[in-house]
C-alpha positions as CSV (number, residue, x, y, z in Angstrom):
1,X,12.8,1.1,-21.3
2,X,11.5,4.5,-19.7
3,X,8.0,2.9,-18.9
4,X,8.9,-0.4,-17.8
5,X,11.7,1.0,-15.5
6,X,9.0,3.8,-14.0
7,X,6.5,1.0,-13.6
8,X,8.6,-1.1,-11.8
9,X,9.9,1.6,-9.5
10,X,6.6,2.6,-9.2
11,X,5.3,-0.6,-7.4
12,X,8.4,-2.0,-5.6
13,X,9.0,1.2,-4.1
14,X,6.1,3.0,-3.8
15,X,2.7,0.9,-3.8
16,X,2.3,-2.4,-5.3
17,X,-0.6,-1.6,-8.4
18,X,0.9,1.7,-9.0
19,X,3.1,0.0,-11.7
20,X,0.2,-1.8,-13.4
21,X,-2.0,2.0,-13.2
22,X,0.9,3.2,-14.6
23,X,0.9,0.6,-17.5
24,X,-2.8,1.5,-18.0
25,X,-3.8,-2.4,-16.6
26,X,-6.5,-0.4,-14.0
27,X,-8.4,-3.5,-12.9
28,X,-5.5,-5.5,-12.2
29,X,-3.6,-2.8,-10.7
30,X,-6.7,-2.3,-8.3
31,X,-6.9,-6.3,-7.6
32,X,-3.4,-5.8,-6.5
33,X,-3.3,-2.6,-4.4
34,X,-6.6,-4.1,-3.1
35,X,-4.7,-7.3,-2.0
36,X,-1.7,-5.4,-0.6
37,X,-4.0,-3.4,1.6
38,X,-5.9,-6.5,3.0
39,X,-2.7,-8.5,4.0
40,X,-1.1,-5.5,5.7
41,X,-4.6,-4.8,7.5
42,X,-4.6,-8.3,8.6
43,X,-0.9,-8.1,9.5
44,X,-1.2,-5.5,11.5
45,X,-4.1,-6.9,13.2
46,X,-2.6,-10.3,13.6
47,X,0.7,-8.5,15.0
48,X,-1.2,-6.1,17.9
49,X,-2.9,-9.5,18.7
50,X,0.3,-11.6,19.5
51,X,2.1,-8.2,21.0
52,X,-0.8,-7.6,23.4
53,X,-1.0,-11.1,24.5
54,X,3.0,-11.3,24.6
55,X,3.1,-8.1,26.8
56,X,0.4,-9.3,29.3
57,X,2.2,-13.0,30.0
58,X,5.4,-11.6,29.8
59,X,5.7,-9.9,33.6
60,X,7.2,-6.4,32.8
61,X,10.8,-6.8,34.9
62,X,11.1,-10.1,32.8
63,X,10.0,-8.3,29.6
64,X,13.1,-7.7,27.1
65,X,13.7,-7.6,23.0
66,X,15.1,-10.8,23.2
67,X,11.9,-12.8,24.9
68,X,9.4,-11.2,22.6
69,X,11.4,-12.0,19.8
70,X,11.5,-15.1,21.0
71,X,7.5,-15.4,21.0
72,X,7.0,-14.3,17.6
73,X,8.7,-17.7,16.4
74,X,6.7,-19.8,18.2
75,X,4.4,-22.0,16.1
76,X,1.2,-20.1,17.2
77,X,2.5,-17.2,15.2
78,X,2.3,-19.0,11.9
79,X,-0.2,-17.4,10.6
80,X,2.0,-13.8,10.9
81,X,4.6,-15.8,8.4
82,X,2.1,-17.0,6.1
83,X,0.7,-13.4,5.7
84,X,4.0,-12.0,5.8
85,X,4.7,-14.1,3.3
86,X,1.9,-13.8,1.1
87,X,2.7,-9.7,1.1
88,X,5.8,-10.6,-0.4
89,X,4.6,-12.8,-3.2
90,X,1.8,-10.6,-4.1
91,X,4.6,-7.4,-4.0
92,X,7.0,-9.1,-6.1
93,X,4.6,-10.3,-8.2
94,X,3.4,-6.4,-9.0
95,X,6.9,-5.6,-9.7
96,X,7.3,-8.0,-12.2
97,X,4.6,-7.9,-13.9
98,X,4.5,-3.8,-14.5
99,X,8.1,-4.5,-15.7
100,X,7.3,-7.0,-18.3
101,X,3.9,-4.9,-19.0
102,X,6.0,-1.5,-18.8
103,X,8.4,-3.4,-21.2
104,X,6.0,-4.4,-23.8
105,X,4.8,-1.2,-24.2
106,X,8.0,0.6,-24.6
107,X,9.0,-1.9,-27.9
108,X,5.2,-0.7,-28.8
109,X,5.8,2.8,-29.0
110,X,8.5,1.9,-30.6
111,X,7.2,0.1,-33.6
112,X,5.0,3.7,-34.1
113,X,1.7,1.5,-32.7
């Protein structure tokens, strides 16, 4: 249980991949950490999109938490939800899977293979 538990740690808490690197699964670990890194790129770039063009219609004595928050549900945001969304499939996905593979190997090593 020591490797499956360390693998899943690894990538729910740390980096999603890490788990499946840890589990000796390299090229899907990689496919993973790569697909992590392009949805919080385009997140982030999505995100300072929507904020700039919030910030420059929203007159700064009208500007508040609660307006802006406001914005980001609006249904020409949806693309920020899908990819939000997307990040946390693809991160639970890692997790499980680096348990199950984490798991598999531990009742390996302890058959002696």
């Amino acid at each position: 249980m020591k490797q499956a538990f360390l693998a899943a740690l690894c990538s729910a808490l740390v980096i999603p991949g890490l788990g499946q690197i840890l589990n000796q699964q390299l090229k899907k670990g990689i496919i993973m950490l790569g697909a992590v890194l392009v949805l919080f790129g385009t997140g982030v770039v999505e995100m300072y999109r929507i904020m700039k063009y919030v910030l420059q219609e929203t007159p700064p004595a009208n500007a508040n938490p609660g307006s802006i928050i406001r914005s980001l549900g609006s249904p020409d945001n949806l693309a920020v939800w899908i990819i939000f969304g997307l990040f946390a499939i693809v991160w639970i996905i890692s997790v499980v899977d680096a348990f199950l593979a984490g798991r598999r190997l531990d009742r390996l090593q302890k058959e002696g293979r």
